[in-house]
NUSE-363011 format. One record per residue (C-alpha): chain; residue number from 1; x, y, z. Coordinates in Angstrom, 3 decimals, decimal comma. Example, Ala and Ser with C-alpha at 12.3 -4.5 7.8 and 13.67 -1.06 7.14 Angstrom:
! NUSE-363011
SITE; A; 1; 12,300; -4,500; 7,800
SITE; A; 2; 13,670; -1,060; 7,140
//
This chain:
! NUSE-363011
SITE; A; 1; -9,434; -16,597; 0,866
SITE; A; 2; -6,583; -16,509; 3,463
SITE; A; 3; -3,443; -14,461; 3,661
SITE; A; 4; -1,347; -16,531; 1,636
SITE; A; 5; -4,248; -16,714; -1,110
SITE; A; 6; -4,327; -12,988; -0,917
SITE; A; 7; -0,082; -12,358; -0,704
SITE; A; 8; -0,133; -14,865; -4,210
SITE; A; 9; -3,052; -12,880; -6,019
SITE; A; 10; -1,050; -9,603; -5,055
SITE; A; 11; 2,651; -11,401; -6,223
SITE; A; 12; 1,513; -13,244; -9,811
SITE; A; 13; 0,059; -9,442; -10,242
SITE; A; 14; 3,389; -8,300; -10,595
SITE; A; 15; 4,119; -11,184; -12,918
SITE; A; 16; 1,356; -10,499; -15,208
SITE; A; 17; 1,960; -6,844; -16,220
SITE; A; 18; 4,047; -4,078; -15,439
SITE; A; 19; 2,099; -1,032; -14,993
SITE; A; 20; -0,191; -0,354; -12,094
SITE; A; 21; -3,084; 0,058; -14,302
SITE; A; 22; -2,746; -3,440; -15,880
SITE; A; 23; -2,059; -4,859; -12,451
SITE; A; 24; -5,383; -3,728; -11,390
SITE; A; 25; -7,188; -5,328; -14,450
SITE; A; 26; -5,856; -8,654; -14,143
SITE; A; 27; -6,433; -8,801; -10,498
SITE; A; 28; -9,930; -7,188; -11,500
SITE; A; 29; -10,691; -9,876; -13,697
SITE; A; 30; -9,349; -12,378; -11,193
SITE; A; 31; -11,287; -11,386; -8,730
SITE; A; 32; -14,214; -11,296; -10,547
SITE; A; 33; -14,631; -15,173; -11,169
SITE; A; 34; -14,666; -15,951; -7,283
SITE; A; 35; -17,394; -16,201; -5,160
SITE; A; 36; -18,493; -12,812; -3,695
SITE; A; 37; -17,220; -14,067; -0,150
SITE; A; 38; -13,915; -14,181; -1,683
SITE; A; 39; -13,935; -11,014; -2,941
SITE; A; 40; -14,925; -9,185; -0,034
SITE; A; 41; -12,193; -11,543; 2,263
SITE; A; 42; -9,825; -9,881; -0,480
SITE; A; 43; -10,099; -6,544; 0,982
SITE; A; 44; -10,959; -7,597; 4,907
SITE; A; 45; -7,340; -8,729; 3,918
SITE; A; 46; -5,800; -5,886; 2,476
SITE; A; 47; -7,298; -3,643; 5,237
SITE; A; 48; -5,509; -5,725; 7,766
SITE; A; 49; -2,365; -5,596; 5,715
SITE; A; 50; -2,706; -1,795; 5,375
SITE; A; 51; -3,568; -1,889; 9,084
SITE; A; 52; 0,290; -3,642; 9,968
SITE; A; 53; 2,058; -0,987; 7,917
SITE; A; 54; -0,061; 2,167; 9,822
SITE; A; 55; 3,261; 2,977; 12,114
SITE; A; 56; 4,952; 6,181; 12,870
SITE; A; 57; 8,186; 4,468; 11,607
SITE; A; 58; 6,697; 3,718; 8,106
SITE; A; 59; 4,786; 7,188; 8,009
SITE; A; 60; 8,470; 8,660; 8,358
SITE; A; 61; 9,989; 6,514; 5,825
SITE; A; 62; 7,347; 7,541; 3,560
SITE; A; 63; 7,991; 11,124; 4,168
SITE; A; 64; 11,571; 10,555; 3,768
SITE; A; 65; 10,600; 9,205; 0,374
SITE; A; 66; 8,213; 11,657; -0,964
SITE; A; 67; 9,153; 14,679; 0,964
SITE; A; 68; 5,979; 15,324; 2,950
SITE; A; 69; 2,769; 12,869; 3,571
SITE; A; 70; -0,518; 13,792; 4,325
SITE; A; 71; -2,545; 11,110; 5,833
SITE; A; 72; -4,574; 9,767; 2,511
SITE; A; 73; -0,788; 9,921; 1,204
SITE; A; 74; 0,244; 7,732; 3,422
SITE; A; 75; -2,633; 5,719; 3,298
SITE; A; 76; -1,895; 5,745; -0,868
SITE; A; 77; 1,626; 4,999; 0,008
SITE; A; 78; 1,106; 1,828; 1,727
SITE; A; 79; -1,370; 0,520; -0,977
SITE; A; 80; 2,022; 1,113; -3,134
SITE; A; 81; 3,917; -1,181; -0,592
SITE; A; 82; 1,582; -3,862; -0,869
SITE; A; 83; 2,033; -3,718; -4,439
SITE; A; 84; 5,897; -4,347; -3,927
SITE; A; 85; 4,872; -7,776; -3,148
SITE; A; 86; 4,899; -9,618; 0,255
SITE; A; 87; 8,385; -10,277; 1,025
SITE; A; 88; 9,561; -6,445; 0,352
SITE; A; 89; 6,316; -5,453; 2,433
SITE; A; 90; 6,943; -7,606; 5,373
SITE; A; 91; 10,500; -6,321; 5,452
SITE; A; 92; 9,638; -2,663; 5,557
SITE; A; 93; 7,020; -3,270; 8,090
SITE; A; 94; 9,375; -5,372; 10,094
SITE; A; 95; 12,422; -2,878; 9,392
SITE; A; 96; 11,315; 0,515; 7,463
SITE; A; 97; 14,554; 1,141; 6,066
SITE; A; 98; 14,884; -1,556; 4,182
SITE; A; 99; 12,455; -0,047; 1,587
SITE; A; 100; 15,965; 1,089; 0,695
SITE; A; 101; 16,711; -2,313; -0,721
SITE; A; 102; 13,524; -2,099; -2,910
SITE; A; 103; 14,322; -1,713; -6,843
SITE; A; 104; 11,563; 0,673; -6,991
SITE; A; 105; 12,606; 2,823; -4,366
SITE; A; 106; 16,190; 3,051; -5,853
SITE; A; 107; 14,901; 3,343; -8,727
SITE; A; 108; 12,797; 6,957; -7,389
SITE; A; 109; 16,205; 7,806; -5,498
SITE; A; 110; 18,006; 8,425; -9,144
SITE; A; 111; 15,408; 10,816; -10,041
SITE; A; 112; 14,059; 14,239; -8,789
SITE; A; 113; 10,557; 13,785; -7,763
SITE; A; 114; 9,565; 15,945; -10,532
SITE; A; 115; 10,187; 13,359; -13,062
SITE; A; 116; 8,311; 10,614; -10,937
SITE; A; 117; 4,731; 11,046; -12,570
SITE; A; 118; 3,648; 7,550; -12,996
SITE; A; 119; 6,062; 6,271; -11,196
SITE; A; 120; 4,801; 7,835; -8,127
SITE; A; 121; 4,997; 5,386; -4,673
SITE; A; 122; 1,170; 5,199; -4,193
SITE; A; 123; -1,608; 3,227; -5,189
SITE; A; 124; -4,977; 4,553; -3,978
SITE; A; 125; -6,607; 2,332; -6,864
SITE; A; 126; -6,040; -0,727; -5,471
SITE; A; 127; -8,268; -0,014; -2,544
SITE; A; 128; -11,214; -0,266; -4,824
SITE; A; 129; -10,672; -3,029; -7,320
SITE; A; 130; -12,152; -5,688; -5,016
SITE; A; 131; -15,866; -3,394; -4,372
SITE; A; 132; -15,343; -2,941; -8,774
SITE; A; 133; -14,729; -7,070; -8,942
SITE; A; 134; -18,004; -7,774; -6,701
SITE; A; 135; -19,798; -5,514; -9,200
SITE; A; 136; -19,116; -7,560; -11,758
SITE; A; 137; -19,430; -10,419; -9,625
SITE; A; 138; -22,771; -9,500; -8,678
SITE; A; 139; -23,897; -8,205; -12,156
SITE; A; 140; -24,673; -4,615; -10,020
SITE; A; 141; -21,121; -2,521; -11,352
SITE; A; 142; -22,979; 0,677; -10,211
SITE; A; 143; -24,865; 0,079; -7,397
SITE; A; 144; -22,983; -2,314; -5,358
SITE; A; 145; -21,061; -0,103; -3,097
SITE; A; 146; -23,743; -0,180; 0,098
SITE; A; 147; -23,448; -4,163; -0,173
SITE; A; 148; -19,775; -4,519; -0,623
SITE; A; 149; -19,309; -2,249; 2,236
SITE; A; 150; -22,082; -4,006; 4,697
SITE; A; 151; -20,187; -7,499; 3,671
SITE; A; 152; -16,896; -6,670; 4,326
SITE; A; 153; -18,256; -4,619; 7,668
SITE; A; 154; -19,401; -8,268; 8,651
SITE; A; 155; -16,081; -10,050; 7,748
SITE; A; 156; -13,748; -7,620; 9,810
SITE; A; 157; -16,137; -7,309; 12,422
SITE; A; 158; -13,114; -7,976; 14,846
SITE; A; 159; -11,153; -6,177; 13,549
SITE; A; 160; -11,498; -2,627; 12,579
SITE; A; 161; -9,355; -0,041; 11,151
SITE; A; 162; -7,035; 1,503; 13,930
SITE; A; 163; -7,111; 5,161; 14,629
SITE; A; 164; -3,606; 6,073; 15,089
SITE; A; 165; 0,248; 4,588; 13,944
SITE; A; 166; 1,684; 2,509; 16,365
SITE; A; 167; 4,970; 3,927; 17,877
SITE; A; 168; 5,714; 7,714; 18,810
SITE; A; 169; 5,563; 10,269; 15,799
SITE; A; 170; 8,994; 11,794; 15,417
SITE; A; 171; 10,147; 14,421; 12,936
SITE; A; 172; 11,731; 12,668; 9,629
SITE; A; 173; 12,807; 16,036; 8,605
SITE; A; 174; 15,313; 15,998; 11,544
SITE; A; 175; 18,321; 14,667; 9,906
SITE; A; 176; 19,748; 13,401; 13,269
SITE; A; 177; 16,959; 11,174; 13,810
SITE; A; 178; 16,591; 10,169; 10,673
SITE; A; 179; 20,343; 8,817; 10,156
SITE; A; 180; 19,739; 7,010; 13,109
SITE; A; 181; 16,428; 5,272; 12,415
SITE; A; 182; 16,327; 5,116; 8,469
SITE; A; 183; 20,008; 5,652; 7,544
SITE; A; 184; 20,016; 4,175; 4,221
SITE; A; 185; 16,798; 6,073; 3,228
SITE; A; 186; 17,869; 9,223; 4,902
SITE; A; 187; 21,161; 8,924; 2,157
SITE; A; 188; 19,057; 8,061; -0,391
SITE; A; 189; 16,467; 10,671; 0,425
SITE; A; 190; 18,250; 13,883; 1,692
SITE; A; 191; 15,744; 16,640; 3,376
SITE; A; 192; 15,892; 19,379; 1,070
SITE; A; 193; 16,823; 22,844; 2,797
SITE; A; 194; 14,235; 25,610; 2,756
SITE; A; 195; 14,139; 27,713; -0,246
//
């Protein structure tokens, strides 16, 4: 599998169904039918993906967004990005702020965060439905964790996960900075004053 096998299985996804939860089936289930080196090159893949989007730029659109993000949050968050499809994730990567452009962000914008629920921008699931296709795969559902995790050790051997964002952390609470490096998201998301 290579990126643009990976960037099509994530895309016709969003074709298939609607819902998170039925996204992960059908990937699930495509996964499933391919060799186990495919399915372990799926996540190598998605790692690295996940690995682009891990910059302090991105962290503060995401706490623009949801108000505050702890680290598996915004680990959960870009999961959700990838699940916006390629071209909306390489923009935001490329240019945070134009997650502003996204439907689903808008979409969030014209609604208090209290009324997200399902809707919520994350997607921690999706960062296990390639070990859950190798299980099936492998005809070892429960027990296949230690293997799927010594295989895809292997495959990203180059490459591992990096320890912090790229870029310099700044504060996307400060509304200064953030009309000047995420204006549209800073209008769409306003910081909330202190109750």
């Amino acid at each position: 599998m290579d990126i643009d096998s990976f960037w099509t299985l994530i895309d016709e996804s969003r074709q298939q169904a609607r819902s998170q939860d039925d996204r992960l089936v059908w990937l699930r289930g495509e996964l499933s039918h391919r060799p186990v080196a495919e399915i372990v090159q799926f996540q190598a893949l998605l790692d690295d993906v996940t690995d682009e989007a891990f910059t302090w730029d991105l962290w503060a659109a995401a706490e623009r967004i949801l108000g505050w993000c702890s680290d598996d949050g915004f680990c959960y968050f870009g999961l959700w990005m990838v699940g916006l499809g390629r071209e909306a994730f390489s923009r935001a990567v490329a240019t945070p702020d134009a997650l502003s452009a996204s439907p689903e962000v808008q979409h969030l914008a014209c609604q208090p965060r209290e009324k997200w629920s399902e809707q919520w921008p994350e997607w921690e699931a999706l960062d296990y439905v390639a070990q859950e296709a190798y299980g099936i795969a492998t005809g070892s559902n429960d027990d296949c964790a230690q293997a799927f995790y010594a295989a895809l050790k292997t495959a990203r051997r180059a490459t591992g996960p990096r320890a912090n964002p790229l870029g310099a952390y700044w504060d996307a609470r400060r509304e200064d900075l953030a009309a000047d490096k995420l204006p549209r998201l800073s209008s769409l998301f306003p910081v909330r004053p202190a109750i």
